[in-house]
LOFI-194787 format. One record per residue (C-alpha): residue number from 0; x negated, y, z. Coordinates in Angstrom, 2 decimals, padded with zeros to 5 digits, always signed. Last residue first. Layout:
BEGIN
i_x_y_z
NUM_X_Y_Z
...
//
This chain:
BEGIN
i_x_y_z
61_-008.34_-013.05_-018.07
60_-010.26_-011.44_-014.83
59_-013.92_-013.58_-015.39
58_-015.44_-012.80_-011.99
57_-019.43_-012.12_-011.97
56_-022.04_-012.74_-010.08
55_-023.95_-015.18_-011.84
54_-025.76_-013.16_-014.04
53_-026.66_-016.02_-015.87
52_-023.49_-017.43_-016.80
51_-022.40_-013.99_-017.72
50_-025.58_-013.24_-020.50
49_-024.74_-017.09_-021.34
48_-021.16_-016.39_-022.13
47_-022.00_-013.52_-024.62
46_-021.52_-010.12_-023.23
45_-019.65_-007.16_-024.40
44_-020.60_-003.08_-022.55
43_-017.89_-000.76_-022.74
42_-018.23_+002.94_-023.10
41_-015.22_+003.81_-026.10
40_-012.97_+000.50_-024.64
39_-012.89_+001.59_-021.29
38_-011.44_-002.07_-020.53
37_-008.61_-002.17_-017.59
36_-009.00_-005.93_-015.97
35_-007.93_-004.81_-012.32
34_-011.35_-005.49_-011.25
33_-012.72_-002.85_-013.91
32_-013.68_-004.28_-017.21
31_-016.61_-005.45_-019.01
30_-016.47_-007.14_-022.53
29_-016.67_-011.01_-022.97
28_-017.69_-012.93_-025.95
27_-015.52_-015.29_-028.11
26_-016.40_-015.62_-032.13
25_-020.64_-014.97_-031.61
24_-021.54_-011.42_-032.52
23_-023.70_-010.29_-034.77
22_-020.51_-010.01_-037.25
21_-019.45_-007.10_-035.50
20_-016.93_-004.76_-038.39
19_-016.01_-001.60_-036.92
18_-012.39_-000.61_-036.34
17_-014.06_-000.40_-032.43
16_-010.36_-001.37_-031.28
15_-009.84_-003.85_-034.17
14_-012.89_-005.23_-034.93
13_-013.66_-006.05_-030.96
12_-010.18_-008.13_-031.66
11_-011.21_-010.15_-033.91
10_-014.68_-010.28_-032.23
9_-013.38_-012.43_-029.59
8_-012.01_-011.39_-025.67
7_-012.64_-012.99_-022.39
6_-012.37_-010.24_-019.70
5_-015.31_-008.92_-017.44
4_-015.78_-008.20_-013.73
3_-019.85_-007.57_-012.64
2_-019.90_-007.85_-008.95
1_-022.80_-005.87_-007.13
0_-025.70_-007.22_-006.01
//
């Protein structure tokens, strides 16, 4: 299974670079990254803690 890398982020900030408004999601989530913690921001795919939790293989970068 390969390693899933993500960065903690919150929907503030999701607002922001998608300058859409995401009120289905909870305050903190996590978006995935590359292992060097670069987002893709226009392809990226968020994740609430218990989606990560229970991939379990997965390294939280920031």
């Amino acid at each position: 299974m390969k390693t899933l890398y993500v960065i903690r982020t919150n929907k503030i900030e999701l607002q922001l670079k998608w300058k859409i408004p995401c009120t289905a999601f909870p305050f903190e989530v996590f978006v995935r990254s590359n292992s060097k913690g670069i987002v893709n921001w226009k392809k990226t795919t968020v994740y609430t803690l218990d989606e990560v939790v229970a991939r379990g293989n997965t390294k939280i970068i920031k």
